[in-house]
N, CA, C and O atoms as a GROMACS GRO file, in nm:
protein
  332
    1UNK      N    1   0.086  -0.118   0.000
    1UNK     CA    2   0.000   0.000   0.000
    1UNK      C    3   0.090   0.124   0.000
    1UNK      O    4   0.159   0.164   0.094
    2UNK      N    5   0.079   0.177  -0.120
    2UNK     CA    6   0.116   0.352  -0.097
    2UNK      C    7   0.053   0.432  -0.062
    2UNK      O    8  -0.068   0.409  -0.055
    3UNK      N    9   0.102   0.567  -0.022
    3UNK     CA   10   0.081   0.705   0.029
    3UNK      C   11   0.034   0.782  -0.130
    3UNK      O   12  -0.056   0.865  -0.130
    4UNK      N   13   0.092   0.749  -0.236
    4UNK     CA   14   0.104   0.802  -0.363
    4UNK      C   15   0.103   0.695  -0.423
    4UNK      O   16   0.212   0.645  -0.452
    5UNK      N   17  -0.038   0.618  -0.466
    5UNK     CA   18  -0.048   0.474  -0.582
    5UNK      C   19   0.045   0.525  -0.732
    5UNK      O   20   0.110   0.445  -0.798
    6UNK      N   21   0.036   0.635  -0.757
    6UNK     CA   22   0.117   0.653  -0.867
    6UNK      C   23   0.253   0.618  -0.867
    6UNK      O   24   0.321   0.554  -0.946
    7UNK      N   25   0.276   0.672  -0.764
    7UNK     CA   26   0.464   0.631  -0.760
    7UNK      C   27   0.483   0.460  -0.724
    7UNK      O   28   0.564   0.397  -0.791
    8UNK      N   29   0.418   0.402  -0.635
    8UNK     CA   30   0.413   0.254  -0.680
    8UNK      C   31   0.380   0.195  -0.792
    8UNK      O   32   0.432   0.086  -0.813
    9UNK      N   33   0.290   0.248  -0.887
    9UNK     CA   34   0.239   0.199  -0.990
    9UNK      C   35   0.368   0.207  -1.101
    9UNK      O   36   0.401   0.120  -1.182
   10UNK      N   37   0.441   0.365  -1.074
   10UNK     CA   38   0.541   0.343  -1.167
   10UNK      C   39   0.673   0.266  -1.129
   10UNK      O   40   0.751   0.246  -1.222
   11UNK      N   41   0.696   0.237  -1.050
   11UNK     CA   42   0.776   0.116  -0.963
   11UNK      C   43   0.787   0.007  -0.995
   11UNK      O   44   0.890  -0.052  -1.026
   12UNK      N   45   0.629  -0.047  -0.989
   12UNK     CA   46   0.633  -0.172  -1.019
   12UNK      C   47   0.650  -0.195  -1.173
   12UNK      O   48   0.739  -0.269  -1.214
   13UNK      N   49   0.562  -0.129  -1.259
   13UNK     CA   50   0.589  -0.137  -1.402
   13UNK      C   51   0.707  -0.148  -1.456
   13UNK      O   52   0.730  -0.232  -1.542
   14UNK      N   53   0.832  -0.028  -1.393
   14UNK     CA   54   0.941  -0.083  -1.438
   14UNK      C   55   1.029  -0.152  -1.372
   14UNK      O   56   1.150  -0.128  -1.365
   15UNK      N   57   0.935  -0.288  -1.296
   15UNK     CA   58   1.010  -0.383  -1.208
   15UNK      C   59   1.147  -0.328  -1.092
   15UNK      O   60   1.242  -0.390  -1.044
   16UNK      N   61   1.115  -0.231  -1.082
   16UNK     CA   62   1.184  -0.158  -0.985
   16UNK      C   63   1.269  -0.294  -0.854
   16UNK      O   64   1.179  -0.335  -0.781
   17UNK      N   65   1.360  -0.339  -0.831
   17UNK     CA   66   1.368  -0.428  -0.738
   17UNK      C   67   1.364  -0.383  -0.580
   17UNK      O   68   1.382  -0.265  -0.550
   18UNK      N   69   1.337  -0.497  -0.467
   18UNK     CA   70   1.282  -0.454  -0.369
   18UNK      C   71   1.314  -0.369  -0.269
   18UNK      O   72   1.235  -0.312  -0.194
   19UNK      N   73   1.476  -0.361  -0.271
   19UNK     CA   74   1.484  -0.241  -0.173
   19UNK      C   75   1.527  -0.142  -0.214
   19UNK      O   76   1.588  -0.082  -0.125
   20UNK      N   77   1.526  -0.066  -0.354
   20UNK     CA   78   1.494   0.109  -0.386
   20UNK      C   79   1.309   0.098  -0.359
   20UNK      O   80   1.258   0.184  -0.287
   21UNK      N   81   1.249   0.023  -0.401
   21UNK     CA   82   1.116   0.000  -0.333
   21UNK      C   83   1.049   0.089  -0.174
   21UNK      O   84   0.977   0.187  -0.153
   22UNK      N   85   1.126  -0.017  -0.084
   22UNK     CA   86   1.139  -0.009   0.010
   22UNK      C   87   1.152   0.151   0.090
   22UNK      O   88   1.077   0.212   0.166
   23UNK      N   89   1.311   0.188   0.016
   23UNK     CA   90   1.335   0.298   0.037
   23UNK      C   91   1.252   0.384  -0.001
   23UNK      O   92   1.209   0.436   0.102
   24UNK      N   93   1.185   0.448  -0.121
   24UNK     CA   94   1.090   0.513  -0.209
   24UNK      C   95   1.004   0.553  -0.121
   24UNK      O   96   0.963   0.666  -0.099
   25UNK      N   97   0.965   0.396  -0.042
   25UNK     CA   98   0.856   0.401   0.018
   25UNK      C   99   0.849   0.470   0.124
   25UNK      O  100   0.765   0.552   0.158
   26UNK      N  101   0.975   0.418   0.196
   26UNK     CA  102   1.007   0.459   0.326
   26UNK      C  103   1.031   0.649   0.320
   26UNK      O  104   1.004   0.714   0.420
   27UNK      N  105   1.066   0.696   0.230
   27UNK     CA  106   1.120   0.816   0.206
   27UNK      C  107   0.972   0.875   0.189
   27UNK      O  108   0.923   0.955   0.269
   28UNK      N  109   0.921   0.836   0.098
   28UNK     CA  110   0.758   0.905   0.084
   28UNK      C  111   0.692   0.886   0.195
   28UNK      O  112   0.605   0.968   0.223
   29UNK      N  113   0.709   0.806   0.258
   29UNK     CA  114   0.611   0.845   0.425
   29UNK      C  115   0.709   0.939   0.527
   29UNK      O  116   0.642   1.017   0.594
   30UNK      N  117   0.830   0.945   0.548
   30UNK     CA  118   0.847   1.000   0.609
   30UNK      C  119   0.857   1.173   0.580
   30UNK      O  120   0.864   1.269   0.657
   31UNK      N  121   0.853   1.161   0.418
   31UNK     CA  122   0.762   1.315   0.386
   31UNK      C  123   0.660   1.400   0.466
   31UNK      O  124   0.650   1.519   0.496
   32UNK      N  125   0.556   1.240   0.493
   32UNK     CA  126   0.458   1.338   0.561
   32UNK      C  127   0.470   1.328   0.739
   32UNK      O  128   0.375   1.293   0.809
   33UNK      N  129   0.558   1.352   0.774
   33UNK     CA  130   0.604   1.362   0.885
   33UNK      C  131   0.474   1.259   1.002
   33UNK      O  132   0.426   1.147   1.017
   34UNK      N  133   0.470   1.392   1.054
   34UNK     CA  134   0.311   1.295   1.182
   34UNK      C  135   0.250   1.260   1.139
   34UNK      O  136   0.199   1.172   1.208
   35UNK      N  137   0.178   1.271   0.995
   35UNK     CA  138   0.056   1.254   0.941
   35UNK      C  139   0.086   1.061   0.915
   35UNK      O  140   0.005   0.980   0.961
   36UNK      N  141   0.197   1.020   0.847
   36UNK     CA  142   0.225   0.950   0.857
   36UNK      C  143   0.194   0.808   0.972
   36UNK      O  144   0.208   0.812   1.095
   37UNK      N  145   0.143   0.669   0.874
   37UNK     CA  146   0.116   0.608   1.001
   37UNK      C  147   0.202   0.541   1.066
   37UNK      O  148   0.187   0.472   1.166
   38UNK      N  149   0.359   0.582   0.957
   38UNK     CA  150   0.431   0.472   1.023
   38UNK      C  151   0.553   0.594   1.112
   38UNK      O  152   0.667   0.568   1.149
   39UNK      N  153   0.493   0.703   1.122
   39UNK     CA  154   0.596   0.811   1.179
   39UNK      C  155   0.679   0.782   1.324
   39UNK      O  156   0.777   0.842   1.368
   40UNK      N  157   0.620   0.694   1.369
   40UNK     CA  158   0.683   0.610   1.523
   40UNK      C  159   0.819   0.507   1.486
   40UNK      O  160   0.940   0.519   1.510
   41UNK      N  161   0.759   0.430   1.436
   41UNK     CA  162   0.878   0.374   1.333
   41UNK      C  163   0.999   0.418   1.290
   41UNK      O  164   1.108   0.373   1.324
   42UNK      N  165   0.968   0.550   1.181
   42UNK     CA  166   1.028   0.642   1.054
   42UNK      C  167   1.135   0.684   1.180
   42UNK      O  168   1.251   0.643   1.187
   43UNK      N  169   1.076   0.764   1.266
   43UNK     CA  170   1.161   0.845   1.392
   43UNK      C  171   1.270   0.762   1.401
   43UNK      O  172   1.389   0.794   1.396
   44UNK      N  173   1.214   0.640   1.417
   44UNK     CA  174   1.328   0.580   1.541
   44UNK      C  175   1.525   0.502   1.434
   44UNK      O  176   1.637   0.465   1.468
   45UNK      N  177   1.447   0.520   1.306
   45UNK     CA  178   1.549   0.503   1.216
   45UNK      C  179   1.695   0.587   1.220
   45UNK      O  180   1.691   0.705   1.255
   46UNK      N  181   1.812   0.530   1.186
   46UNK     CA  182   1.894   0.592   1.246
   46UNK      C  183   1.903   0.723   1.099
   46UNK      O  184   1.830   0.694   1.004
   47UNK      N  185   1.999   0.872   1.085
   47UNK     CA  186   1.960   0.948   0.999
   47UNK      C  187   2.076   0.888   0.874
   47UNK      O  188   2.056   0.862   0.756
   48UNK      N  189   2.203   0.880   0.961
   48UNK     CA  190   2.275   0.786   0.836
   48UNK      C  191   2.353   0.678   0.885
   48UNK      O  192   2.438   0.670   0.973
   49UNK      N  193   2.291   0.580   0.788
   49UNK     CA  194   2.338   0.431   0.829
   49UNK      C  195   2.446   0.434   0.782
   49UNK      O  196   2.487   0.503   0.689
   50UNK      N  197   2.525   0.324   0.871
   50UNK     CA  198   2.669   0.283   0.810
   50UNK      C  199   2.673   0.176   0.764
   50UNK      O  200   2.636   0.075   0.823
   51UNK      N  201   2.722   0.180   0.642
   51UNK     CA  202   2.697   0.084   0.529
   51UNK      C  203   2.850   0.048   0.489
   51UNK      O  204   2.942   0.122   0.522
   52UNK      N  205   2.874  -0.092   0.404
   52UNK     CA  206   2.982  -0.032   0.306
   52UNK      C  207   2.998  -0.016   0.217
   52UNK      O  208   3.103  -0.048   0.162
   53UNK      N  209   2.843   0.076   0.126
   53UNK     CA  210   2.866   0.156   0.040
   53UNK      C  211   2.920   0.273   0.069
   53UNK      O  212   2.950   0.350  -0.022
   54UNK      N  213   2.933   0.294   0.160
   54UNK     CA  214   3.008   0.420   0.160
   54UNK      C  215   3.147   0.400   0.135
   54UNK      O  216   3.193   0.464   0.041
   55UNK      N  217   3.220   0.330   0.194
   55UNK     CA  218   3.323   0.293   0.184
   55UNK      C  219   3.391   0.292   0.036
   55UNK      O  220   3.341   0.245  -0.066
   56UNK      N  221   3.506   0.351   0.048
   56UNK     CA  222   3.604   0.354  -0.102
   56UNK      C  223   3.680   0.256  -0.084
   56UNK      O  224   3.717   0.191   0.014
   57UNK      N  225   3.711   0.251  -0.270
   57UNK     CA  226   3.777   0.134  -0.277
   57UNK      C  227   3.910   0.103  -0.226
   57UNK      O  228   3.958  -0.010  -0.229
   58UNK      N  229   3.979   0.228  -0.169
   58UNK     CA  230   4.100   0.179  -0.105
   58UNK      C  231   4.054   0.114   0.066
   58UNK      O  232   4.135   0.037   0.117
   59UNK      N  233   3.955   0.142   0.128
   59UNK     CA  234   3.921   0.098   0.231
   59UNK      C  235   3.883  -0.051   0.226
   59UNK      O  236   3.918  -0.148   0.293
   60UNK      N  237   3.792  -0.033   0.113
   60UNK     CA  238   3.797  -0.232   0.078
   60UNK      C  239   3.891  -0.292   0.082
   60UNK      O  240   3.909  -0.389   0.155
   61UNK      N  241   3.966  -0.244   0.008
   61UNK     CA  242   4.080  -0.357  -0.029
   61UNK      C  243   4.188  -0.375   0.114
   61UNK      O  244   4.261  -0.471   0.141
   62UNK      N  245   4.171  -0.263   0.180
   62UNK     CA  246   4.260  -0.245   0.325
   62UNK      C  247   4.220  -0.342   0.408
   62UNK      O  248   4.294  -0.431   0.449
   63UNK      N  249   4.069  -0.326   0.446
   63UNK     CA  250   4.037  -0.343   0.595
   63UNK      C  251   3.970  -0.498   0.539
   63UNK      O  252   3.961  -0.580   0.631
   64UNK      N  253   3.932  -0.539   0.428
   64UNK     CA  254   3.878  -0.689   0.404
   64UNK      C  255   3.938  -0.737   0.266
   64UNK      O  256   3.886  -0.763   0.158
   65UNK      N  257   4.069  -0.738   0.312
   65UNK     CA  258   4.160  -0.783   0.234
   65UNK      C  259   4.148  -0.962   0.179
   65UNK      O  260   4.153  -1.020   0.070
   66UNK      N  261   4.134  -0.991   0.280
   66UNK     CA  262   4.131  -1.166   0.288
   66UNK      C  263   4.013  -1.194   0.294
   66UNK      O  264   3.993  -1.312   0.264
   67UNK      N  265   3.879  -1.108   0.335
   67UNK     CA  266   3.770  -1.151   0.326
   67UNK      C  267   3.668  -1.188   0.232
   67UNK      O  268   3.657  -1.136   0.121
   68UNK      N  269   3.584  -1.290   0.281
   68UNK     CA  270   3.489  -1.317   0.126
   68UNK      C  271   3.396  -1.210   0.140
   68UNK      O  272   3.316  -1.219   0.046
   69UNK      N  273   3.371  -1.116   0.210
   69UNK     CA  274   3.288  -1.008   0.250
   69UNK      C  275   3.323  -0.944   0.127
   69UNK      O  276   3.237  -0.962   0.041
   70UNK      N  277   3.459  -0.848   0.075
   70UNK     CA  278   3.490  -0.756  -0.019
   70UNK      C  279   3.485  -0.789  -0.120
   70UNK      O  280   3.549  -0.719  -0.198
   71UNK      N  281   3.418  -0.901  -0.173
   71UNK     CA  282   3.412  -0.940  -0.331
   71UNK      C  283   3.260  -0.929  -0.278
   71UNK      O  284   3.238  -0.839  -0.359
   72UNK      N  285   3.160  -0.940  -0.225
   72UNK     CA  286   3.023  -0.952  -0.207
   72UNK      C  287   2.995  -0.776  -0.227
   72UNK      O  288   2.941  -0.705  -0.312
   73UNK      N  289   3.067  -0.755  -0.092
   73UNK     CA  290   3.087  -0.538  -0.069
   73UNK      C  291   3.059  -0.489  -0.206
   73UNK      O  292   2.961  -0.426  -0.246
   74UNK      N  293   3.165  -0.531  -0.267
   74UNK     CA  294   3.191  -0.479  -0.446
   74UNK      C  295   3.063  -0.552  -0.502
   74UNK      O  296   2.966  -0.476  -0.495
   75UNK      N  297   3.035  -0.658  -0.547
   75UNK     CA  298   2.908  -0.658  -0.598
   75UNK      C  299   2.715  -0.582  -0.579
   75UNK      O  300   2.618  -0.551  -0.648
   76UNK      N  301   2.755  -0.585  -0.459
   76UNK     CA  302   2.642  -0.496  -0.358
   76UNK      C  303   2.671  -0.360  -0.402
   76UNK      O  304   2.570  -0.305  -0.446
   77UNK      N  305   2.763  -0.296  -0.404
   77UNK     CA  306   2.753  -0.131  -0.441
   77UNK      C  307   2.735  -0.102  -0.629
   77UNK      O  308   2.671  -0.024  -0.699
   78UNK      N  309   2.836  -0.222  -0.655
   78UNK     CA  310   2.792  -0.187  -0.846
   78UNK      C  311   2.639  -0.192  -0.846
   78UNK      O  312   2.574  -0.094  -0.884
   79UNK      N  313   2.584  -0.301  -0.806
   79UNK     CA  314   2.474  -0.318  -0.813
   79UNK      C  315   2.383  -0.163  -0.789
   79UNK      O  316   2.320  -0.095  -0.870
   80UNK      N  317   2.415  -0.141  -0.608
   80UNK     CA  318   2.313  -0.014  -0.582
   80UNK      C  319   2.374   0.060  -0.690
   80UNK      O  320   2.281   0.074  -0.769
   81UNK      N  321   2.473   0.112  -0.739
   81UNK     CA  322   2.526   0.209  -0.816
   81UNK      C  323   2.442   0.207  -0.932
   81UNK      O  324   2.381   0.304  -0.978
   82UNK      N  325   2.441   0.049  -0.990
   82UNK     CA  326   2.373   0.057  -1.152
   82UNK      C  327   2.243   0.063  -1.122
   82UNK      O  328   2.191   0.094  -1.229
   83UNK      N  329   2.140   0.052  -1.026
   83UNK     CA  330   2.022   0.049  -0.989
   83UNK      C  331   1.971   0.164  -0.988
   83UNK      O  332   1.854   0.179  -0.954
   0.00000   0.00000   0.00000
């Protein structure tokens, strides 16, 4: 259920995958601040997550050098990137 059926409608049509979805969604309710039913929720979200998309590529290669994590890291951000 959306706040704005249009902006889901154009979502789904162009198979949008599920978590820019998510986010879209999440971002369009917390637009409407209180009015919002999920504004109890929305609040309690942190304002910026730490991810390791943020992370550059010299930090990858540093800190998960040996890990199977930094070949996943790198697929996960091309991905959000090309998305």
């Amino acid at each position: 259920e959306w706040s704005c059926p249009e902006a889901g409608e154009v979502l789904k049509k162009n198979s949008v995958p599920d978590w820019p979805l998510l986010a879209t969604y999440l971002i369009s309710e917390a637009s409407l601040m209180k009015s919002s039913r999920w504004f109890s929720y929305i609040s309690a979200l942190p304002r910026q997550p730490y991810s390791l998309l943020y992370w550059s590529q010299a930090e990858l290669d540093r800190y998960l050098e040996a890990s199977q994590i930094r070949e996943r890291a790198i697929e996960r951000t091309d991905n959000v990137i090309g998305t």
